[in-house]
C-alpha positions in Angstrom: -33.9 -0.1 72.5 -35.8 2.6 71.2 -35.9 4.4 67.6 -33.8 7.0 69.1 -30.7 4.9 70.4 -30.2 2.9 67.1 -27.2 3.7 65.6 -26.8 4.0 61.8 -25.1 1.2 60.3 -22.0 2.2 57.9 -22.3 2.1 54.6 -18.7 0.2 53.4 -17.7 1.5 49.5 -15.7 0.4 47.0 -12.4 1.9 46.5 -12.3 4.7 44.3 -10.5 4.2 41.0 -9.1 7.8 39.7 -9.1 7.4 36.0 -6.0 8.6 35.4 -4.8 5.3 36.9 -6.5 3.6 34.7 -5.5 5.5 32.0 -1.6 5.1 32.7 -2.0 1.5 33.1 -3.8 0.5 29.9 -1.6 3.1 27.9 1.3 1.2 29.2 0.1 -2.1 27.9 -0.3 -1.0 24.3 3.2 0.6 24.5 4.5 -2.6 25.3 2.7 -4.2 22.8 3.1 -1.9 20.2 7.2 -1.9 21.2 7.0 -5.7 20.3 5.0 -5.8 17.1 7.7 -3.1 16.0 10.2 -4.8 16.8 8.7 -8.4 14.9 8.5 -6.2 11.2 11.9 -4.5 12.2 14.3 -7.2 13.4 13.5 -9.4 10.0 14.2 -6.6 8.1 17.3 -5.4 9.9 18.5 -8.8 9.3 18.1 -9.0 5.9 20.1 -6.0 5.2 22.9 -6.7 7.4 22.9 -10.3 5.4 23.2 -8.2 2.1 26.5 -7.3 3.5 28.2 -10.4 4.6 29.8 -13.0 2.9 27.9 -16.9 2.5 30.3 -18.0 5.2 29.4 -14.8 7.9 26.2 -15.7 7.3 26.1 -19.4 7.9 28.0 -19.4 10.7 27.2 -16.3 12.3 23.7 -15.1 11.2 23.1 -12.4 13.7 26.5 -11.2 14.0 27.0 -8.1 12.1 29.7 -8.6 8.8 33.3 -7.9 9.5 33.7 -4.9 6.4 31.0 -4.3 4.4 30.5 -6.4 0.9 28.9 -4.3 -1.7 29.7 -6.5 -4.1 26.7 -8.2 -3.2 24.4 -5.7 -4.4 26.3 -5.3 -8.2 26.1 -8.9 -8.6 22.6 -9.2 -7.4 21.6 -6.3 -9.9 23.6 -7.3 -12.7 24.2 -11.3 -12.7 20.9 -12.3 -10.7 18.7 -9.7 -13.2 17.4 -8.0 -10.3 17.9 -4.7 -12.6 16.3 -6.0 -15.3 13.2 -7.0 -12.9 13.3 -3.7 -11.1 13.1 -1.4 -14.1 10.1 -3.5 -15.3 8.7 -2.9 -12.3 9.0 0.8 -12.1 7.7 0.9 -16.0 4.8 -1.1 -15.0 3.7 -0.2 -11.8 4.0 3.7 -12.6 2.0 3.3 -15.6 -0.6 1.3 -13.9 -0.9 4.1 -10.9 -0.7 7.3 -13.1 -3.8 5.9 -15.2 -5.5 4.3 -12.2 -5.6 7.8 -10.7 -6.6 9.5 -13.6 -9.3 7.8 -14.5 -10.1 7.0 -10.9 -10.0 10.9 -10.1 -12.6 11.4 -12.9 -14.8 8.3 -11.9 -15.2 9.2 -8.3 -15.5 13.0 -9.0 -18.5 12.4 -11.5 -20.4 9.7 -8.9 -20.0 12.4 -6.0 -21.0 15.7 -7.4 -23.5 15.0 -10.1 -26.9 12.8 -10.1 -27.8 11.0 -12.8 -29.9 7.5 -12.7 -28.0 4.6 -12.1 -25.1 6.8 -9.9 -25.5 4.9 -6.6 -25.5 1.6 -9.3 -22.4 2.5 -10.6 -21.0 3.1 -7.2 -21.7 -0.1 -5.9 -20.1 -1.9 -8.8 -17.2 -0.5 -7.8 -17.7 -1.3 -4.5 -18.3 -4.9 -5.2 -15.6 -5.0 -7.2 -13.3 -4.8 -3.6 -14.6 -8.0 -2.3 -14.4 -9.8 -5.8 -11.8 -12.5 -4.7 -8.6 -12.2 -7.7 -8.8 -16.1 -8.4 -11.7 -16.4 -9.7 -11.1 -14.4 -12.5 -7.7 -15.2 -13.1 -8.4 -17.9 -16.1 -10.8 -15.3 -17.7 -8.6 -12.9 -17.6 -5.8 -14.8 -19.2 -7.9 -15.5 -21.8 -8.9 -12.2 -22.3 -5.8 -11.0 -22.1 -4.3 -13.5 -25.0 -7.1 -12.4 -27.2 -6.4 -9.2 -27.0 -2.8 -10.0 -28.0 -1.5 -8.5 -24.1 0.0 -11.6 -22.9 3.7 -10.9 -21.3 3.6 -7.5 -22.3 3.9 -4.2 -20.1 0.5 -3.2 -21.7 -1.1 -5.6 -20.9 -0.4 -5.7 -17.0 -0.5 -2.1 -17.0 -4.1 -2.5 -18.3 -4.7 -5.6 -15.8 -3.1 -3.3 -12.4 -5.7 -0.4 -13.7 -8.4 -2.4 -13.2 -7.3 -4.4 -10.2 -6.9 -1.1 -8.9 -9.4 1.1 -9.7 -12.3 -0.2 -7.0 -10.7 0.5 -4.1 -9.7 3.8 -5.6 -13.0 5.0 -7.0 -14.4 4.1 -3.5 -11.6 5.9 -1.6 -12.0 9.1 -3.6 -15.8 9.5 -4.2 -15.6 9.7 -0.3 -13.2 12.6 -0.5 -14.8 14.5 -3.5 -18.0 14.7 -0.9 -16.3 16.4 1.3 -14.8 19.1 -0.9 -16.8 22.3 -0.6 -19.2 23.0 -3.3 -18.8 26.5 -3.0 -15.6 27.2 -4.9 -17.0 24.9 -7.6 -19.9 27.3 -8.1 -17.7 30.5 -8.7 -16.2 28.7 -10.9 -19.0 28.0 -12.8 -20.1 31.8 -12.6 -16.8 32.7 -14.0 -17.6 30.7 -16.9 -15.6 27.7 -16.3 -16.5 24.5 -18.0 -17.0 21.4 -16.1 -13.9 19.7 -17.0 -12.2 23.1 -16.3 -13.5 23.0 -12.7 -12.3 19.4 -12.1 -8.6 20.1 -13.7 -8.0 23.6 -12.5 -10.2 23.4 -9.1 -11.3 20.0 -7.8 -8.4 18.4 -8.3 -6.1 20.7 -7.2 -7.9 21.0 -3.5 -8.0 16.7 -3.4 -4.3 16.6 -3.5 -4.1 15.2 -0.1 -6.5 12.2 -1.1 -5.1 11.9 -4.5 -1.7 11.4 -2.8 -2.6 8.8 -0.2 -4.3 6.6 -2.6 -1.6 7.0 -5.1 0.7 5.7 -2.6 -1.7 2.8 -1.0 -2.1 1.6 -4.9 1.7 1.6 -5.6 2.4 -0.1 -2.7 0.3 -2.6 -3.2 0.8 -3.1 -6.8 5.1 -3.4 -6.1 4.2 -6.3 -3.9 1.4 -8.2 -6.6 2.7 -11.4 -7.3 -0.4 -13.3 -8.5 -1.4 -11.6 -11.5 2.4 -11.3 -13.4 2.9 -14.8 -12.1 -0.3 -15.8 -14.5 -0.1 -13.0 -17.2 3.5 -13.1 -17.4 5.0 -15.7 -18.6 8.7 -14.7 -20.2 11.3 -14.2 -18.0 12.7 -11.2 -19.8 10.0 -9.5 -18.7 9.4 -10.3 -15.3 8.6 -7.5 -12.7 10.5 -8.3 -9.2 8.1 -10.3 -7.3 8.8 -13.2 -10.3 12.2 -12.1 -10.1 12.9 -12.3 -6.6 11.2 -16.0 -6.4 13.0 -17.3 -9.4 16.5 -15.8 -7.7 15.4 -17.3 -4.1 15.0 -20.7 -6.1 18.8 -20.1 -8.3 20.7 -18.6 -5.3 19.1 -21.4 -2.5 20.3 -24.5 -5.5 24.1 -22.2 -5.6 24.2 -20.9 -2.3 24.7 -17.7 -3.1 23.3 -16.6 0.1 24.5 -13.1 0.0 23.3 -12.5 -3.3 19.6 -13.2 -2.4 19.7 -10.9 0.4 21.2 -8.2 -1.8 18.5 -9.1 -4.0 15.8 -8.8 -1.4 17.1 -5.6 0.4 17.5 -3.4 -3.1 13.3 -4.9 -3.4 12.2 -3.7 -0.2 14.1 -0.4 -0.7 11.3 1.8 -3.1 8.7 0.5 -0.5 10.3 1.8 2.5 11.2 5.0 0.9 7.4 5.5 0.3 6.7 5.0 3.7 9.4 7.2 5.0 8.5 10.0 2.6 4.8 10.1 2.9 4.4 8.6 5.9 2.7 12.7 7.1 1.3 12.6 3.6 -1.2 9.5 4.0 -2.0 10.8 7.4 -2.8 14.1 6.2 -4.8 12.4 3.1 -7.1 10.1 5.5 -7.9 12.6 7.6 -8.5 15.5 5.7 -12.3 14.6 5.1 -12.9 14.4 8.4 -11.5 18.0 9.2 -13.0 19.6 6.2 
């Protein structure tokens, strides 16, 4: 056989995969998985509110049945006789305190360490920074005793005070971030206009970091509602227990009385302020975390 008679031999490929295909398939997969993971932080909660309506005996012997009528009862007597009101108001007292002075002096922190040099800014910084991955138990006996020096112990001051700056790291970090990413334009004719520089924090900075200031208002009060740790060591009386201590000391009374109803009155009216957040700002803390990207 000569070089002129041989025949080629075929080449065999692979398949093509279109990546569309692909696409579809793998996008399926994380709907599915996403559908369950909703569905394991929904269905718990769902439960728990249909539990806040029914009666000790609906829910013994029919725990996922929905009640028969509705019991509001429930709720007053969780609220009043179980002290969930009492615990909820020191909450809110505490908890808004802590975030409106976490935010003002985090605002003022973050704006100073982003738009004006000065030895020992990047220092500073990191402190803060550090301060994120400082783990809460090991200062929690020097804090006590801090705190009972300073005559703070069981009081709304002093975990206000405590809250502030258990929060203020992660919100110094967050916002120096955003301040970066403001335009220093604006802040100059402000200047030329004769502004001062607190002026052009208050009446222009500020304003135009709304969208972070809002995220990380709402990331610090959601965190803060659910802080157990620190009122559990810093606050000892009972009449002044915020609603994590209250919800543990009525899961302890109401499990000893069966009051079954009662304790998931007591944990629905709980999870209520925190699902509001969500549902409210939800576009909010979207709009916050990626604003610096856009800008």
């Amino acid at each position: 056989m000569t070089l002129t008679e041989a025949r080629p031999v075929p080449v065999t490929r692979a398949p093509h995969r279109h990546p569309e295909a692909d696409g579809r398939r793998w996008g399926g997969l994380v709907h599915v998985l996403l559908a369950g993971w909703a569905a394991a932080v929904t269905l718990p909660l769902l439960w728990a509110v249909a539990g806040s309506f029914k009666t000790d005996k609906e829910i013994l012997t029919g725990p996922w049945a929905l009640p028969d009528r509705p019991h509001p009862e429930n709720w007053a007597r969780a609220w009043t006789e179980a002290s969930i009101g009492r615990y909820f108001l020191n909450s809110v007292v505490v908890v808004g305190g802590a975030v409106a002075l976490t935010m003002m002096l985090g605002a003022m922190v973050a704006y100073v360490l982003a738009r004006y040099e000065f030895r020992g800014n990047r220092l500073i910084y990191y402190l803060f920074v550090a301060g994120m991955a400082f783990p809460i138990f090991l200062a929690l006996v020097p804090l006590f005793f801090v705190v009972r020096q300073l005559g703070l112990l069981g009081t709304h001051l002093g975990l206000i005070l405590v809250y502030t700056a258990y929060a203020l790291p992660f919100t110094v970090f967050f916002l120096t971030a955003f301040f970066r990413t403001l335009p220093s334009s604006v802040a100059e004719a402000a200047f030329l206009d004769g502004c001062s520089h607190s002026g052009v924090f208050f009446r222009v900075m500020l304003p135009m970091a709304r969208p972070g200031m809002v995220s990380v208002a709402i990331f610090n009060f959601l965190g803060l509602w659910n802080q157990y740790l620190l009122p559990l060591v810093l606050n000892p009386s009972e009449e002044d227990y915020v609603l994590a201590q209250g919800l543990a000391a009525l899961a302890v009374r109401q499990g000893y009385a069966s009051d079954w109803s009662g304790l998931f009155a007591g944990l629905t009216i709980s999870m209520l302020p925190v699902l509001a957040a969500y549902v409210i700002f939800q576009r909010r803390i979207t709009a916050g975390l990626t604003a610096g990207a856009v800008r």
